[in-house]
Legacy VTK file of the C-alpha trace (Angstrom):
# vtk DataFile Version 3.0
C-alpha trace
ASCII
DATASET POLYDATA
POINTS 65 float
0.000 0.000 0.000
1.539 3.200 -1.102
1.045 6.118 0.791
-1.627 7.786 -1.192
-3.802 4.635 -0.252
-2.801 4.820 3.552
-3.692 8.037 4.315
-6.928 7.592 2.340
-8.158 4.504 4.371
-6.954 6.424 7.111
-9.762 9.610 6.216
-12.110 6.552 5.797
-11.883 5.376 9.416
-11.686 8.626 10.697
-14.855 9.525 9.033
-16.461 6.291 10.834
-15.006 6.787 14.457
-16.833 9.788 15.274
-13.955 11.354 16.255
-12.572 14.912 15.938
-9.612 14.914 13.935
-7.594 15.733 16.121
-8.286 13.458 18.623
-8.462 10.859 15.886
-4.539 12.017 14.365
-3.297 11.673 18.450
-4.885 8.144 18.167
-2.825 7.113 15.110
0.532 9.551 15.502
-0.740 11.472 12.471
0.350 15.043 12.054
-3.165 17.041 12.259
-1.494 18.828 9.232
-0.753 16.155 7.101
-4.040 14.788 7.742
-6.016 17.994 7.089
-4.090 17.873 3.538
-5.192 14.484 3.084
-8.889 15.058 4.071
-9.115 18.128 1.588
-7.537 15.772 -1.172
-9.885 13.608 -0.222
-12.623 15.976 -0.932
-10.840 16.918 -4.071
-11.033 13.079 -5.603
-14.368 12.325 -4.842
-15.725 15.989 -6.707
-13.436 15.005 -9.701
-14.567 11.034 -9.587
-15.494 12.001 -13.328
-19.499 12.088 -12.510
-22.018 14.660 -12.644
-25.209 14.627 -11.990
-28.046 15.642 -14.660
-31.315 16.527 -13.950
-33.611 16.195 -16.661
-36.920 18.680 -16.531
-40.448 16.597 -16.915
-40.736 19.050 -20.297
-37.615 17.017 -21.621
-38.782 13.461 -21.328
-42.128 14.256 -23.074
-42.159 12.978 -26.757
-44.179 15.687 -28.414
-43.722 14.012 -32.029
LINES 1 66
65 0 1 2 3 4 5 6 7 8 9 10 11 12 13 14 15 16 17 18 19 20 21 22 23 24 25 26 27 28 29 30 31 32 33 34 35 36 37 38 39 40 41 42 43 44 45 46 47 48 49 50 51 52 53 54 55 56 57 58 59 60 61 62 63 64
């Protein structure tokens, strides 16, 4: 596991313990800094996962041929 994948499993489980982060980095021995980085790149990946949403209005799906 490289160290892109470590520190992403690692915003997982913090995510799921309900912890602050910093209480969750003193857990581990994380820097709060390096995790904050990690958390925004986080953020970053999953807004650029290549997906967007597209909302269709009602007046769109009618056929009116």
């Amino acid at each position: 596991m490289d160290k892109k994948e470590y520190m992403l499993s690692q915003v997982e489980a913090w995510q799921h313990s309900g912890l602050t982060q910093r209480s969750y980095c003193d857990q581990v021995g994380i820097k709060l800094a390096t995790f904050n980085y990690w958390v925004q790149r986080s953020k970053r990946q999953e807004d650029l996962s290549g997906f967007i949403e597209i909302k269709k209005s009602p007046d769109i799906l009618e056929n009116n041929y």
